[in-house]
N, C-alpha and C positions, 0 to 999 in steps of 0.2 A: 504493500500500500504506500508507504513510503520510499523514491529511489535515491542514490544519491547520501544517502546521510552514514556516516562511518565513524559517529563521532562517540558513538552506544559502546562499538568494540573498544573502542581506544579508555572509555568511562570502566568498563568492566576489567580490562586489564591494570588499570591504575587503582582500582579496586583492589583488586587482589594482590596488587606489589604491596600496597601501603599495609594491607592483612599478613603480609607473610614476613616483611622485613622487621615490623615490628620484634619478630622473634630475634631477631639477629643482631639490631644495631637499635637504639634510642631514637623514636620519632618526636620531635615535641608537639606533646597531646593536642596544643591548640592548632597545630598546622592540620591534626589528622581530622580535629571537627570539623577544619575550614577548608579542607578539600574533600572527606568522605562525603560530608553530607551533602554537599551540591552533586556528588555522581550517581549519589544513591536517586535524588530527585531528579537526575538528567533522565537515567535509566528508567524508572519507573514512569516518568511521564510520554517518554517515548513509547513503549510498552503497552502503553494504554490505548495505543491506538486500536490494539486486537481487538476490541469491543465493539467495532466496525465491520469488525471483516464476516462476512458471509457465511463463516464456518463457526463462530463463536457463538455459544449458547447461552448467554446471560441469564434465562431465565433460569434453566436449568441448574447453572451454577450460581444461582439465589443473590444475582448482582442488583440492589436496589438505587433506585432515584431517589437525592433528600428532597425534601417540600421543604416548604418554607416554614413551616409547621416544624420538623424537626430540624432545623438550623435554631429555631428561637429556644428548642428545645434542651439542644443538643449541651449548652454550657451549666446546663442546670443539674442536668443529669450527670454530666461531669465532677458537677463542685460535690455532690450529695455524694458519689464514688470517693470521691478526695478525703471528705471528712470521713467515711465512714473506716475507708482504710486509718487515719489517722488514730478514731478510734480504737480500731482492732489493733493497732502496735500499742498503745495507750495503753489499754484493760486486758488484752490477750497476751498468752506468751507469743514471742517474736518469733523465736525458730518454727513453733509449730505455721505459725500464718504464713511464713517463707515458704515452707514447706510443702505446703498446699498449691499457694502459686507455684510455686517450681515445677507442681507435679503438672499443674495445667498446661503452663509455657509450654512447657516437655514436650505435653500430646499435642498441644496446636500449632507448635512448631513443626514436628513431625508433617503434618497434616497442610499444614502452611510450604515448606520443601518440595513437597512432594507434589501440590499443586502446582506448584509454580514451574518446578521443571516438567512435570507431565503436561502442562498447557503448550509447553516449544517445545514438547516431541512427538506429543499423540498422530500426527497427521503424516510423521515419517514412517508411522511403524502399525500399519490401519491391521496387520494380521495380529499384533499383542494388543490393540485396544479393541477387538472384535471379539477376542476369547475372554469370557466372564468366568472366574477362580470361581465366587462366591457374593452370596448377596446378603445383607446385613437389612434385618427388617428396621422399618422405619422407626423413629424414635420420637416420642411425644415431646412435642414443644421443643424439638432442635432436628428433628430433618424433617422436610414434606414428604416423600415418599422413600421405597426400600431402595436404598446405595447398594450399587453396582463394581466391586474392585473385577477389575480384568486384569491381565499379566503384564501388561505394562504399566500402571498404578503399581500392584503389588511388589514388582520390581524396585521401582521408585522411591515407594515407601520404607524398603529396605536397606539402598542406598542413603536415605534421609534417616534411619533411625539413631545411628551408630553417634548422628551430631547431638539429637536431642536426649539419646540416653545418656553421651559421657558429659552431657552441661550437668544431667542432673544431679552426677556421682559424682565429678568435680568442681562443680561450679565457675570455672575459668571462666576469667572475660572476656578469652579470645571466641570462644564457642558463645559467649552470652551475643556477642557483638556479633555472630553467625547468624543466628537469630534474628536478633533485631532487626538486621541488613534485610532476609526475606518477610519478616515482617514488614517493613517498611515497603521493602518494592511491590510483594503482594497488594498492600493497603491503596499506596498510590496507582497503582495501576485498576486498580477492580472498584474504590470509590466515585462513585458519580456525582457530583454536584449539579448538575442539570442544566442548570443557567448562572449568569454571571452575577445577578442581584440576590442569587442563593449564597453564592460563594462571598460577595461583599456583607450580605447578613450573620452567615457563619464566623467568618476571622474577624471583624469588628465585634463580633461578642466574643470571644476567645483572646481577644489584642487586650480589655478588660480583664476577664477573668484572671487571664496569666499575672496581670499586674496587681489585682487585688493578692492572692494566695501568695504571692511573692514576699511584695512590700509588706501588706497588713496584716499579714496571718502566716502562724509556722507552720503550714497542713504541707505547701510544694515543698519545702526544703525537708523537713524530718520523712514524708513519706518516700522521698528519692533516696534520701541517705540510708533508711532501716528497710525496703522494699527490696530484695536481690534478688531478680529474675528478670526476663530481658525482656524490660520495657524501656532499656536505655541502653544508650551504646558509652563506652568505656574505655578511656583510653591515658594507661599509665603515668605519672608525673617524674618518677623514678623506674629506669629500667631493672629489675630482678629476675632472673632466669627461676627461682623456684616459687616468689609469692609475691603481689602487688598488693599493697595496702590503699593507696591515695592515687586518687583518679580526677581526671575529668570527663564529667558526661552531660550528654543531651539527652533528650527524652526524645522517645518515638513521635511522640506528640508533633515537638516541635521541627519533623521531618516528614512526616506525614499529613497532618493538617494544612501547613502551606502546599505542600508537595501535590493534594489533588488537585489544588486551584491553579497550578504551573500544569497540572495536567491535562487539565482542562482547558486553557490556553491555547495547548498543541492539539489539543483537537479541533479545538474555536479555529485556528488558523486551516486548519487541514478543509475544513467544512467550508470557510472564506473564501479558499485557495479555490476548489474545485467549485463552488459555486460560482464566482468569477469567470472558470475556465468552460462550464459549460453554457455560458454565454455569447463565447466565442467560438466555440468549435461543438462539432458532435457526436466524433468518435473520437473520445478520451481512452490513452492506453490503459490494459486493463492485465494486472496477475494471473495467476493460472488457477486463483480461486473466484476472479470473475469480480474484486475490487479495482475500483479507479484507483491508478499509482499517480502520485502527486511526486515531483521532485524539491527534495529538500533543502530549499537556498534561503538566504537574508532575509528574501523580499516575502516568497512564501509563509515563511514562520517567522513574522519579524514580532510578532505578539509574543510568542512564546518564549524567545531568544530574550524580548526585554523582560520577561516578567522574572524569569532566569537568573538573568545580571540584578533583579531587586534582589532573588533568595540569598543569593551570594554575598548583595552590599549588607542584607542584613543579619548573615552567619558573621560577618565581618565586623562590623559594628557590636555583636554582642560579646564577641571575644574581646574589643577594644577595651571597652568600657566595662568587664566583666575585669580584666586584670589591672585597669588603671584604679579603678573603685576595689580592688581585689574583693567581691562580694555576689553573689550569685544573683545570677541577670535572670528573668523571664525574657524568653529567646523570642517570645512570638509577639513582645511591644516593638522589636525592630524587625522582624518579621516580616508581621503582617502590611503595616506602611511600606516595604518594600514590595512585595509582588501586588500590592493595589495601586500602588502610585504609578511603580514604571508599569505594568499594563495599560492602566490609564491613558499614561503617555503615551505610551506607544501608540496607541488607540485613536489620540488625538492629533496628533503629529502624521500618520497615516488618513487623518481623512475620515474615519469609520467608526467615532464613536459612540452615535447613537445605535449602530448594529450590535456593538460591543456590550454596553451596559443592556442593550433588551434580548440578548443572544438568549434564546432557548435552545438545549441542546435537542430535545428531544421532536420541536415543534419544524426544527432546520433537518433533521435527520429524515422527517416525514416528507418535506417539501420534497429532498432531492433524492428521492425513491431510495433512502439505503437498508432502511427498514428492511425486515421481514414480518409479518401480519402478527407473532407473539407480541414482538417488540414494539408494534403499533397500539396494540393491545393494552401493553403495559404502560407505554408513554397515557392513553388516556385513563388508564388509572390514576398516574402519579398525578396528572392536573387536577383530577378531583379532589384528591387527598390535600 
């Protein structure tokens, strides 16, 4: 769907040096927040485009549209999670509550792996996603119907166990940050925000939140510190080859939550792009799954490119002013001004921003036939809602 663009490989290999050198030579932590976290968000927004493609089953794989309804909702539900964890370290013993999430992460990490690599292989290997091992009946109030492992799942899951069984037995924060990392690209890639007045409602109440629990209450700071399981990624102050005490970390949160609305960008542009281009022409090249390819340049994704350069101005910023104040920053007050303002701009500098702020995702997907009739289906659900 996209041609042209090579900039995914070169994010994931830079990935993975910064993941492996660590073992070997001392990175300074703030460099590894200030370049992980934008390749984690490069990738996962790129990534995001499968939700497009012809072959991807959103409903199937239980992908939902927020309303506007749960954006207002969404910080609330948040803060009441925050204190109640606070609670539970407060009144409960600590180890036991670690211990529970540990077990969870564990399974949904697994689970999370294993998705994520089975969705970029399933279509190579149509005779191991054909053979069904076994079928696990449905399960009230967490699947809709009975789950299907075939042999390439099953596989997968296999190759994914061995990370989230020995996080559990050692707890390392190389493997927690294993984790998080497909946590995060999962999350960004598979969350929809729908429209862009969704996405401005969600991170303007979250630009809040992070600042109240921050500044005025000790709920973000002691539940980060006593919380050990990979909801954050971690990255040594002091190099030790058998034990790390002192870290610095970000929260999933704040790579994630900005991360859909950059991802959403790249679609907004991708949706721009080709609507533009079928203006002009009428047989647009098309994949050998039957998607319109878009080439990936400046001009094409110049939305996504700037919203980008905010996430990065404001990883940047919160490391500045996190070590000149030596005092822990809520990442998403420089954050969120950043991929709102330069999309904005961008927005406005290009010419298109009243398409911009009224973009529906799901209203533009209908117009330029990309739908499939579930998907249509579903889009007029989410309006209702």
């Amino acid at each position: 769907m996209i041609t042209g663009e090579s900039g995914i490989t070169i994010c994931y290999i830079l990935l993975a040096a910064l993941n492996t050198l660590c073992f070997i030579i001392h990175i300074n932590p703030n460099l590894q927040v200030l370049f992980q976290t934008p390749l984690i968000v490069y990738i996962g927004a790129v990534h995001s485009i499968r939700l497009y493609s012809k072959t991807t089953d959103t409903k199937k794989e239980g992908i939902e549209t927020m309303t506007k309804k749960d954006a207002m909702l969404f910080p609330i539900i948040a803060g009441v999670t925050l204190g109640s964890l606070y609670l539970a370290f407060k009144f409960l013993d600590k180890d036991w509550v670690n211990f529970l999430f540990q077990f969870y992460f564990t399974i949904a990490g697994i689970a999370v792996i294993t998705s994520f690599l089975y969705n970029r292989t399933k279509e190579g290997f149509p005779e191991l996603t054909s053979n069904i091992l076994f079928t696990l009946p449905q399960i009230k109030f967490i699947t809709d119907a009975p789950t299907n492992f075939d042999v390439l799942y099953t596989l997968l899951m296999l190759v994914s166990s061995p990370i989230g069984i020995g996080y559990l037995v050692t707890k390392h924060y190389m493997l927690n940050n294993i984790l998080g990392i497909f946590f995060s690209l999962f999350g960004i890639e598979s969350f929809l925000l729908g429209s862009c007045h969704i996405g401005f409602i969600l991170l303007s109440a979250l630009f809040f939140y992070d600042i109240y629990f921050v500044f005025f209450t000790p709920l973000m700071v002691t539940v980060a510190k006593n919380l050990d399981g990979p909801i954050k990624l971690m990255f040594p102050k002091i190099w030790e080859w058998e034990s790390q005490k002192d870290f610095n970390m970000i929260g999933l949160g704040d790579i994630v939550l900005p991360g859909v609305f950059v991802a959403l960008m790249f679609r907004f542009d991708y949706l721009r792009t080709l609507k533009n281009l079928m203006k002009k022409q009428d047989n647009l090249p098309k994949d050998k799954k039957n998607n319109t390819n878009i080439q990936f340049t400046l001009s094409n994704f110049n939305t996504f490119l700037w919203t980008f350069f905010g996430y990065f101005m404001g990883i940047l910023s919160t490391l500045a002013i996190m070590n000149f104040f030596m005092h822990a920053q809520p990442a998403l007050l420089y954050l969120v001004p950043g991929v709102l303002i330069f999309s904005s701009l961008a927005a406005l500098v290009g010419g298109y921003f009243s398409f911009f702020f009224g973009y529906d995702e799901n209203i533009t997907l209908k117009e330029l036939g990309i739908v499939e009739e579930e998907k249509k289906e579903k889009s007029e659900e989410a309006k209702t809602n």
